[in-house]
C-alpha positions in Angstrom: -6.8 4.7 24.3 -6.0 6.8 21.5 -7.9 6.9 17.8 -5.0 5.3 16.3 -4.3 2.7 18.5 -8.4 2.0 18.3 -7.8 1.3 14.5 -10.2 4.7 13.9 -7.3 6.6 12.5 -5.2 5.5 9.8 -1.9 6.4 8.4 -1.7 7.7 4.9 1.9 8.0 4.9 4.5 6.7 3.0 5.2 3.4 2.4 2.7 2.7 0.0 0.4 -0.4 1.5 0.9 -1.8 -2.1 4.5 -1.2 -1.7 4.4 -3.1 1.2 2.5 -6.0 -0.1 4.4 -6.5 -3.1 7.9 -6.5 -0.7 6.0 -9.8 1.6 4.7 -11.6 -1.8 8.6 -11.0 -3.2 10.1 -12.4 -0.1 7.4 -15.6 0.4 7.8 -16.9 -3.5 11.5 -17.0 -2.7 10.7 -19.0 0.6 7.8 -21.3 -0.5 8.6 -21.4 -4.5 5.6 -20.3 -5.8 4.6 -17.9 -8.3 2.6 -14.5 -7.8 -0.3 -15.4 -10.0 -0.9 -18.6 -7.5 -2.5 -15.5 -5.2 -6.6 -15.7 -5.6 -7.0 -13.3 -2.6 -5.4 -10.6 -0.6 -6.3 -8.2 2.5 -4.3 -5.9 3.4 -4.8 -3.3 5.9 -2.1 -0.6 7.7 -2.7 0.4 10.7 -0.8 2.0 13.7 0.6 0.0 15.9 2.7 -0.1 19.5 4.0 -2.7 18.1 4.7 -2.5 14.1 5.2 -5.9 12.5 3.7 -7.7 9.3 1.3 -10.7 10.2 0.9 -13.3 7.4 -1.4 -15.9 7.3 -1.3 -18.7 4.5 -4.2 -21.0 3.5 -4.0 -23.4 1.0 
């Protein structure tokens, strides 16, 4: 295992993580109708990955 697969090393390379976030909110208002300021909490973490995808999970 490498440090960045552990989660020990992060990248701090472009995209933005807040770049990132705001592309998901854009894309789930359009799917479920709802409005940005709806949100009450966020986590958001980048990491490296073998296998790079975004997870969402919705509660409401």
């Amino acid at each position: 295992m490498t440090l960045a697969v552990d989660g020990v090393l992060r990248p701090t390379t472009k995209p933005d993580i807040d770049n990132l976030v705001k592309g998901i909110k854009d894309s789930l208002s359009k799917v479920l109708g709802y409005d940005d300021s709806q949100i009450t909490e966020l986590v958001a973490r980048k990491l490296y990955s073998d296998n790079p995808r975004a997870e969402v999970t919705i509660e409401w």
